[in-house]
RODO-2510 file (C-alpha; in nm, 4 decimals, decimal comma):
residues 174
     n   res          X          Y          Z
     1     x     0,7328     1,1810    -1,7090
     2     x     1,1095     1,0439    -1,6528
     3     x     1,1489     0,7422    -1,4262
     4     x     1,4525     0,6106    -1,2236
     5     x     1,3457     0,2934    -1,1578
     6     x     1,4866     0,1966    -0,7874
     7     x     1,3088     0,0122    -0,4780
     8     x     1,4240     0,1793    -0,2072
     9     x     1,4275     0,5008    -0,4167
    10     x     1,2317     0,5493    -0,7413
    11     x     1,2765     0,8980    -0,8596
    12     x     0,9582     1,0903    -1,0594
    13     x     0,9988     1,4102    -1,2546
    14     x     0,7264     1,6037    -1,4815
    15     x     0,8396     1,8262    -1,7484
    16     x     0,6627     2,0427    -1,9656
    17     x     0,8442     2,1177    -2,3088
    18     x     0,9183     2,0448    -2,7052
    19     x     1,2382     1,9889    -2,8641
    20     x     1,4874     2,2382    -2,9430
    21     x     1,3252     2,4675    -2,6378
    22     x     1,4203     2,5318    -2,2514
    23     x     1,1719     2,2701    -2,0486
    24     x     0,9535     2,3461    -1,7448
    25     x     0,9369     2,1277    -1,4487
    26     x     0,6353     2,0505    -1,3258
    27     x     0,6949     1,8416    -1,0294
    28     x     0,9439     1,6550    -0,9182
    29     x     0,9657     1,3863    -0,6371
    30     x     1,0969     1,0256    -0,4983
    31     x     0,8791     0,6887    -0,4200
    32     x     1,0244     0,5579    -0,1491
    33     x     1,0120     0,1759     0,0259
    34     x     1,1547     0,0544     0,3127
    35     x     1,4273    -0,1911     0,2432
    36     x     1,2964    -0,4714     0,4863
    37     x     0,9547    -0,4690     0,3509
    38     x     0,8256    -0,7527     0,1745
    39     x     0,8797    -0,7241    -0,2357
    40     x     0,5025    -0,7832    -0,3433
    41     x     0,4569    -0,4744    -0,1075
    42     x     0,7327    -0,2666    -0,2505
    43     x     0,6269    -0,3053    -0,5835
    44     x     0,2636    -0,2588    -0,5320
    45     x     0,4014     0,1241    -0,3497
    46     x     0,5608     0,1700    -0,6541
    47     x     0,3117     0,0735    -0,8584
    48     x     0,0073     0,3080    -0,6905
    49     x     0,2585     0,5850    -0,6438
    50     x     0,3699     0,6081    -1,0301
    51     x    -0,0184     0,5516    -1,1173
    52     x    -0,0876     0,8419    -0,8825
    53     x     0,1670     1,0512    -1,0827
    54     x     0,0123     0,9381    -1,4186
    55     x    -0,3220     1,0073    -1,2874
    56     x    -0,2388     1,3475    -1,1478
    57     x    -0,0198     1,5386    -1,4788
    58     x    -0,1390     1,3002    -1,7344
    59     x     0,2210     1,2461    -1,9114
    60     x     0,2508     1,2518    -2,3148
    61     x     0,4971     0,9910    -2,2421
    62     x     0,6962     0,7813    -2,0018
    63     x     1,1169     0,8087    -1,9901
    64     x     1,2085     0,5050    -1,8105
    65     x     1,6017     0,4259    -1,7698
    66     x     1,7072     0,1667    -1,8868
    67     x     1,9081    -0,1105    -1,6596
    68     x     2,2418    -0,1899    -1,7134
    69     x     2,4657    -0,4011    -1,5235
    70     x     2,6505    -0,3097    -1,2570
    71     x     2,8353    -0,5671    -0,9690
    72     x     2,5806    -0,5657    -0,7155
    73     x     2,3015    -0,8397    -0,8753
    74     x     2,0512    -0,7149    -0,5801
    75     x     2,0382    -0,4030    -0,6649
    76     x     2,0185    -0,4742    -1,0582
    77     x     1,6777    -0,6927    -0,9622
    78     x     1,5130    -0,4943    -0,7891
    79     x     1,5986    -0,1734    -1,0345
    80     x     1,4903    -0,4389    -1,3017
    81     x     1,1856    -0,4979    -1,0928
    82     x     1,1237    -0,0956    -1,0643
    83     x     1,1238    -0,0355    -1,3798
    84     x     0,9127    -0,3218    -1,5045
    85     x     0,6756    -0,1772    -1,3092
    86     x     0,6814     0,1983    -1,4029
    87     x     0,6668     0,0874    -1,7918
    88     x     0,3371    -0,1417    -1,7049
    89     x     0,2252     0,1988    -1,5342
    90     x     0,2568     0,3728    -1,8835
    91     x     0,1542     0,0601    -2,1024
    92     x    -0,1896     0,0246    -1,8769
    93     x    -0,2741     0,3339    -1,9587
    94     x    -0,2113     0,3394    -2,3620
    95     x     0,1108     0,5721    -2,3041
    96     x     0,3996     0,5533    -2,4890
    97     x     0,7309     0,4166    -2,2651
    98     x     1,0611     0,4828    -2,4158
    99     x     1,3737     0,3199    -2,1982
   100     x     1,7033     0,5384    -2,2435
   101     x     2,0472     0,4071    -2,1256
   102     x     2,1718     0,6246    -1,8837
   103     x     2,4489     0,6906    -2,1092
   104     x     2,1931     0,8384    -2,3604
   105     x     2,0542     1,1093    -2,0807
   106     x     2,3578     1,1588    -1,9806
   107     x     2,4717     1,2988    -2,3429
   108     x     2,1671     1,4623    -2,3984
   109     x     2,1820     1,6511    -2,0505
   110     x     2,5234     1,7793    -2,0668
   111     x     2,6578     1,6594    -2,3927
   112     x     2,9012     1,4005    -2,2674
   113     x     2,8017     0,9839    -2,1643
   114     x     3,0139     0,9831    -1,8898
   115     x     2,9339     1,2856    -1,7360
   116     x     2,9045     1,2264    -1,3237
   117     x     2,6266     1,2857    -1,1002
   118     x     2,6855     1,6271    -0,9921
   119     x     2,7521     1,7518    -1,3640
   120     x     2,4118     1,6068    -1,4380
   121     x     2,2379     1,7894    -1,1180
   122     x     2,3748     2,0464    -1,1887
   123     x     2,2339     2,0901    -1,5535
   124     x     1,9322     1,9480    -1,4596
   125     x     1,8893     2,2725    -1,2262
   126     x     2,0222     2,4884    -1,5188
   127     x     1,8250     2,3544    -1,7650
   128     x     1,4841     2,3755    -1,5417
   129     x     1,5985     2,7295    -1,4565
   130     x     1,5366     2,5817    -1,0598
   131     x     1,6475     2,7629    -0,7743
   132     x     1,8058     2,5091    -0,6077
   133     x     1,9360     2,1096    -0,7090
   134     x     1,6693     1,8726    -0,7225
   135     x     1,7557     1,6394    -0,4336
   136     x     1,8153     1,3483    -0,3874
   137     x     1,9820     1,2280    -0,6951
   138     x     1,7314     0,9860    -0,7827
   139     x     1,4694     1,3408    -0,8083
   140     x     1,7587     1,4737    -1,0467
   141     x     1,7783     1,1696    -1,2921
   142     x     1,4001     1,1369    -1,3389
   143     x     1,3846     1,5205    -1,4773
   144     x     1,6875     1,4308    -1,6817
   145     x     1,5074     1,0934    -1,8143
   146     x     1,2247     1,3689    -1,9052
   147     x     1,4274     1,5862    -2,0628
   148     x     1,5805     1,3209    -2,2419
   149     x     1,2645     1,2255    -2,3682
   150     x     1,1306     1,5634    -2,4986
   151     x     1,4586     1,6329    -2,7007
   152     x     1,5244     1,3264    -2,8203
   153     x     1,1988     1,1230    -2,8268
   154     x     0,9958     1,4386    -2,9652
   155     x     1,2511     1,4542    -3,2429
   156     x     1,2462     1,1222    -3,3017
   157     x     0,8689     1,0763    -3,3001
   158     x     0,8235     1,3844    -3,6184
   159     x     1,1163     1,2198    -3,7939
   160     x     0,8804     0,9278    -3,7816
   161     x     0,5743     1,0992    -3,9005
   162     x     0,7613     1,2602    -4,1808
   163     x     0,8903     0,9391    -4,3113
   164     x     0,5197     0,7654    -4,2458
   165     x     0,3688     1,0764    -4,4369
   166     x     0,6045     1,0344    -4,7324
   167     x     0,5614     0,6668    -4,7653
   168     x     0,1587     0,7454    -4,7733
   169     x     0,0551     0,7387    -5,1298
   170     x    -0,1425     1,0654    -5,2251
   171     x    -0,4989     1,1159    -5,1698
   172     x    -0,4866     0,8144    -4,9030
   173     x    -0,5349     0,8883    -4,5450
   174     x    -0,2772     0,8461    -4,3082
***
């Protein structure tokens, strides 16, 4: 499940897939908040709307972007606010969180870091083999968070396990 952590907008995409392979969306939506509503509210929409998510597809994992700076410090907080929440979300519930930069999906989506938003929608919908773009943007960069995830965190994760299982003496368990 890919997150892009936002308080007005927090996008949500479900993929289905293993590295090296085409993924399959499996749903694909925004949380939304209104802008003049108290924070403790807005977070706790957040919150019950990502656990809803978990608690509906039952992710392998949790894609989360990572916040960078950028010139508005209000909007920073309450992305950093976001996505504190969607990781507790995943951490609650004994799943794995993994924060990627958005330069990271952003390579991993189209090959380049500093590819713009419409290259990335628009590989998002290739990749997914969608009909149409995933709107609004927000949608778009949660499936590529996903995506992300499955190519790079799944390869990471037996890279792992391969090292762990050659480091394990024989005859012990691992």
């Amino acid at each position: 499940m890919g997150v892009d952590p936002g308080l007005t907008r927090c996008g949500v995409g479900v993929v289905e897939g293993t590295p090296g392979r085409p993924c399959r969306m499996v749903t694909v939506g925004v949380v939304r908040t209104p802008p003049d509503a108290d924070l403790a509210d807005r977070l706790l929409t957040v919150d019950d709307m990502l656990s809803r998510y978990v608690e509906k597809y039952r992710p392998d994992a949790v894609a989360v972007e990572r916040v960078f700076s950028q010139h508005n410090v209000a909007s920073v907080i309450g992305t950093a606010q976001a996505s504190a929440v969607a990781i507790l979300v995943g951490a609650r519930r004994g799943i794995p969180v993994h924060t990627y930069t958005p330069s990271e999906a952003k390579a991993a989506i189209t090959g380049s870091g500093t590819a713009d938003k419409k290259q990335m929608t628009t590989m998002v919908t290739r990749l997914l083999r969608l009909d149409e773009p995933p709107k609004p943007a927000d949608a778009a960069d949660a499936l590529a968070l996903a995506i992300c995830h499955v190519w790079r965190g799944g390869t990471r994760a037996r890279i792992q396990r391969a090292a762990q299982l050659q480091q394990t003496p024989k005859g012990a368990q691992a």
